[in-house]
N, C-alpha and C positions, 0 to 999 in steps of 0.2 A: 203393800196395803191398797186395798179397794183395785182402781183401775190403772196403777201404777203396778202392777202384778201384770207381769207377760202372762200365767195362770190365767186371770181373768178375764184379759183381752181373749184371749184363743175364745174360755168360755162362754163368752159373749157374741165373739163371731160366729162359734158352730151354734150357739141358742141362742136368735137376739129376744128370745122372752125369759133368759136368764136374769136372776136380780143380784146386781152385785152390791155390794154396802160398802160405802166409802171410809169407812174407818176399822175394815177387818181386814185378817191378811189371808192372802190366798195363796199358798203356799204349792201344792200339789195337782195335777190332775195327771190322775191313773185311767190307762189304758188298757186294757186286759181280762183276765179270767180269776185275778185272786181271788176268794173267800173275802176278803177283807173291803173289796174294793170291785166288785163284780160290774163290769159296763153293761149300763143300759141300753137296750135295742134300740132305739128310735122310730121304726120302722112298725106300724101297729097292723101290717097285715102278716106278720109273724107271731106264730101262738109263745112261743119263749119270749120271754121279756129280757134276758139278762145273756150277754155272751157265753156264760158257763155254759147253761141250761142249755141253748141252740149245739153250742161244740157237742153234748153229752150225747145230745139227738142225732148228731150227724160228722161223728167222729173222724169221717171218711174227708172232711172237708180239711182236717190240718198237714193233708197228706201223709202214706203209707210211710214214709220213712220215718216222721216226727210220730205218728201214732204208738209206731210202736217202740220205737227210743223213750217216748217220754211215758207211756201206755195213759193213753188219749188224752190226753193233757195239754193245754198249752204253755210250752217251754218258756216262752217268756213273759215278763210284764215293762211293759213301755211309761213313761211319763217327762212330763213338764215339771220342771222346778224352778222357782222362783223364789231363792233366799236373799233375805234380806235382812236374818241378823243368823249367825253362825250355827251351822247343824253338827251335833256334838263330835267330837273325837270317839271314832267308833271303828270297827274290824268289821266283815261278815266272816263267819265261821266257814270250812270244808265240809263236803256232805258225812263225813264221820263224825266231826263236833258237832254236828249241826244236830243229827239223830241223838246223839246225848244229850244233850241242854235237851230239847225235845223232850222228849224223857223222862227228864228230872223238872224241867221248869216248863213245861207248857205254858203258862200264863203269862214267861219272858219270851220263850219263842216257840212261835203258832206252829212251826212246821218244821218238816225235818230235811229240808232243799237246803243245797247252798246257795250261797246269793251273789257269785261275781256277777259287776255290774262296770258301764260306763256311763259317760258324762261326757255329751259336746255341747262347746258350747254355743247359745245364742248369743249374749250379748258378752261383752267380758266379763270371764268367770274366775272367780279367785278361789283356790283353796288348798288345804292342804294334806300331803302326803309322800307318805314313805320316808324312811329315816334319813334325815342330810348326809351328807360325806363325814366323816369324821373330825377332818379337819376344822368343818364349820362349828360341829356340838364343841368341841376341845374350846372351838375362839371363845366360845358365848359362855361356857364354863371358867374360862381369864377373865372376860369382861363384864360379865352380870354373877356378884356373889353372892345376890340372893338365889339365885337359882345353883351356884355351886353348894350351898348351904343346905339345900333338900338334896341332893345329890351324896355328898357327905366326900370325904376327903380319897377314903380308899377305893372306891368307887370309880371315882375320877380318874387318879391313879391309873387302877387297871386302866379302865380304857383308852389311857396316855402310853399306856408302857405295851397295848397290844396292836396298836397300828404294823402294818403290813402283815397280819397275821390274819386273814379271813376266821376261823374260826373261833380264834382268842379274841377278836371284835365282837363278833355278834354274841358272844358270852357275857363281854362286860357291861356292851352295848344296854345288854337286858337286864343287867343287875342295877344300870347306871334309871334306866326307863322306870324299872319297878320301886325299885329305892322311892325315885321320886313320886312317884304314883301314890305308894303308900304312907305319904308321911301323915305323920297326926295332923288334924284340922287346924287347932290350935299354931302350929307350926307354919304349915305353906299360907295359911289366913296371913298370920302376921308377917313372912317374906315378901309374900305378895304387895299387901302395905305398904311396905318398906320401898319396893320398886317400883312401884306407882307414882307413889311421892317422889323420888328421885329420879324417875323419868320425867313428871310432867317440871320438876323445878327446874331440872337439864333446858328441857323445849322453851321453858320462859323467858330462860336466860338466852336463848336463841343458839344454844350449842349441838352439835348434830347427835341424836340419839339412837343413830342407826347399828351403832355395836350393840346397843341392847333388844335391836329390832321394836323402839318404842313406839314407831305409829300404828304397828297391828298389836302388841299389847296392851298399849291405852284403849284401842278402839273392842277388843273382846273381852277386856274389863270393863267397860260403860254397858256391854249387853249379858256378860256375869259376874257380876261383884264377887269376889272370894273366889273363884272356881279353880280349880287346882289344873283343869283345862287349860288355862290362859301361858302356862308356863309350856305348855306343850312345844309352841314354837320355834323353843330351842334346839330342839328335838327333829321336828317336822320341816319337810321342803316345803317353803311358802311359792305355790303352782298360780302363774298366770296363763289361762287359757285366751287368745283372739277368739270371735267369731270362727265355727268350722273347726277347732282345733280340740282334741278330746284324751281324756285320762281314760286308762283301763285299770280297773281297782280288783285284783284277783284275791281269791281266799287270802285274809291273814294281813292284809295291807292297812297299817293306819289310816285314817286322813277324816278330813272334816269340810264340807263347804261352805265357805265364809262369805261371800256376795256374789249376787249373779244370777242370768237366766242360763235354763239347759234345758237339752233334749237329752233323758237317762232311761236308759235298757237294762235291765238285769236276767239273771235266772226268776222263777214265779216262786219268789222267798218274802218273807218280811222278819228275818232272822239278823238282828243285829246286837252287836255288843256294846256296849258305850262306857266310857269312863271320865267324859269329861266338857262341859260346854253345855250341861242339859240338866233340865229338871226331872229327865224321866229315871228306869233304873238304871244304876249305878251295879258293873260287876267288873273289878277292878283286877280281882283274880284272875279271870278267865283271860281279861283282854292281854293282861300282860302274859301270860302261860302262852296265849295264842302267837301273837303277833312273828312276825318276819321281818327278824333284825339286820338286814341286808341295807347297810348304808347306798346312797345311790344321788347324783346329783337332780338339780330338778329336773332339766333340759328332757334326761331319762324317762320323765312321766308323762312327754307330751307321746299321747299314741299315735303311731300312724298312718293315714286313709292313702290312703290305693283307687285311682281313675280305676272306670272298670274299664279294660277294655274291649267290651259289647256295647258300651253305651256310653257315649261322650258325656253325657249329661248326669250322669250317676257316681257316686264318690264312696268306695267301700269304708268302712269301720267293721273288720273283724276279727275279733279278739279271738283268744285263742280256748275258749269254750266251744262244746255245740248247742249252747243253750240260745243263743240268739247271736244276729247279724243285724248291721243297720247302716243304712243306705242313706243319703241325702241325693235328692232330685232336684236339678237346677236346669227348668224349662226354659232355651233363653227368650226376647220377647218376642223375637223373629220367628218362632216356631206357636203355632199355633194348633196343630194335632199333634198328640204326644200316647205314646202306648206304654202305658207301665206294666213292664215284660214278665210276664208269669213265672213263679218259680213252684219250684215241687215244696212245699210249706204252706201255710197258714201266714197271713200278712198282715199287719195295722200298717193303716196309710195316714197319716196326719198330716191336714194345709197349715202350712207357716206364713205364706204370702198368698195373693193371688187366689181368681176365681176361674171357676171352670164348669162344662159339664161332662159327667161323667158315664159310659155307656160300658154295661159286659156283660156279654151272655147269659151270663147266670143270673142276672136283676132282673126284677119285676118289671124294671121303668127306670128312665134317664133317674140321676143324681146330681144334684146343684153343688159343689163342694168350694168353699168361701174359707178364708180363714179361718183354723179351729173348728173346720169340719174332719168326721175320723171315721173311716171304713174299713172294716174289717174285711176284707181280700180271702176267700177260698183256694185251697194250693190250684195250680195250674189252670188259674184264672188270669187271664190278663184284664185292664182297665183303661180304658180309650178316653183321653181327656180332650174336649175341645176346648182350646183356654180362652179367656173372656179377658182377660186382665190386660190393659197394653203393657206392662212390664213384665212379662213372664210368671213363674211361678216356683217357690219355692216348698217340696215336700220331704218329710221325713218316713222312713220305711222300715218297721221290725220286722224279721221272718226269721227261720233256722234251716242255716244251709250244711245240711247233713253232708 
């Protein structure tokens, strides 16, 4: 909310004639070439106003290899996130599902891209994803019987009697997911209740209510009353990310971000499914049809970054897409010229710390770059920073490294 939003900060430091309202929340800011979300030029001695519009004019700038892989298009969309009350239990579809829904539901999903995407974080980031070990669903299915209750007995069952069994898991696993997913309102309403109540009488009475996981229950019940969402947890790896440390969410992967700031890259999609945790739509079919029932511990979902070895100062995040790459830049304070090294791609450069100027061939005129300043980099362009800050400088880097 207001300036308690990393969001906002940035936006205020790349615009201090930005107004921010101290009682709204600022949740997003988008980087990139979507439809949806098209970046403003800044720069008023260029006849395009909008990122699209300049790429469409001068296609030649996202580099020959992206051009034609993505056919002129820019492959990715970058952003900030700043949640602070939980973003739903949702999938992104494969580009086969994707062009279906498309299709059929335009008005649900604008486009026909897939949308793998990652999450590093800035501050500690909590959320979750991919289905637990089995072992943990079976505990919370003994220990919580309202939640064996939507489940239902045979259900359970199976997925008791198919352990060691890879694909007689992930069979039951999804009977065990769906079951729950579709129960009547009426029905998970009142389970819900039921552990609510008995979770916060539990914590009153000062007894540990960690077998039912009651402090992230009670706390996604207070931001959705009723929501069939809330049970999910039994289900889902509850993912702690540190600063620098990041999720890779591929086609078909649950999960939901529940607090925290991030730097998030995806494919150039806004194609998502949700079923749980949200007031928007609800398509409960598709998500459980979809999903990727591959049980997995959390530990599994922290991604991870690779020093580059060209650059002491550079930290790889690349997933296993070629829709985007993302770089974090740690100028330390000792170094005061810094060259951010051209790559054959199209770039967003975003400041997280630290001020600088910036010099590259290809610009009209130096650039001032302050916190939640953002430049959009031409491929085989480099960017000569003279840094201004006595502590260094902290940057984040999208491109696609074909």
């Amino acid at each position: 909310i207001g300036l308690d939003s990393e969001v906002a900060k940035l936006v205020v430091g790349g615009d201090p004639l930005a107004v921010i309202e101290g009682d709204k929340p600022y949740a997003e800011l988008w980087m990139g070439a979507h439809p949806k979300g098209d970046a403003q030029i800044k720069d008023n001695r260029i006849a395009q106003t909008t990122l699209g519009q300049w790429i469409a004019h001068y296609p030649a700038c996202l580099g020959s290899k992206v051009k034609d892989a993505f056919q002129g298009q820019l492959p990715f969309l970058f952003k900030v996130l700043s949640v602070n009350t939980a973003l739903s239990i949702q999938a992104h579809p494969n580009k086969e599902l994707a062009a279906t829904l498309h299709a059929q539901f335009p008005e649900h999903y604008p486009d026909n891209n897939h949308k793998p995407e990652m999450a590093i974080a800035l501050t500690r980031f909590q959320g979750l994803c991919g289905f637990r070990p089995v072992d943990e669903i079976l505990g919370f299915l003994q220990a919580v019987p309202e939640f064996h209750a939507l489940v239902g007995r045979d259900a359970a069952e199976e997925l008791r009697s198919s352990v060691g069994d890879e694909v007689r898991t992930g069979r039951a696993l999804k009977k065990c997911f769906t079951k729950m997913m579709s129960c009547e309102k009426k029905v998970f309403v009142d389970e819900l209740n039921e552990l609510v109540k008995r979770v916060t009488q539990e914590g009153a009475a000062g007894k540990d209510t960690s077998s039912s996981n009651g402090d992230l229950l009670l706390r996604l019940h207070s931001q959705y009353p009723g929501d069939i969402g809330c049970f999910s947890i039994y289900f889902l790896n509850y993912v702690v990310l540190e600063p620098g440390q990041a999720m890779f969410l591929g086609a078909n992967e649950p999960h939901a971000y529940i607090y925290g700031d991030c730097i998030e890259c995806m494919a150039c999609s806004d194609n998502t499914v949700r079923a749980g945790l949200t007031r928007k739509y609800i398509d409960v079919n598709t998500l459980c049809e979809m999903l990727n029932y591959k049980p997995a511990s959390a530990s599994s979902k922290i991604f991870p970054c690779v020093s580059d070895p060209a650059d002491p100062c550079v930290t790889l995040y690349d997933p296993p897409v070629p829709d985007f790459t993302v770089m974090k830049i740690q100028v330390p304070a000792s170094v005061k010229d810094y060259t951010v090294a051209s790559v054959d791609s199209a770039s967003i450069l975003l400041v997280i710390e630290g001020d600088a100027t910036a010099t590259s061939a290809a610009a009209f005129s130096d650039v001032t770059m302050t916190r939640g300043g953002v430049l959009f980099v031409s491929a085989n362009e480099s960017v000569s920073l003279h840094v201004m800050s006595q502590s260094g400088m902290t940057l984040f880097r999208a491109c696609s490294l074909l």
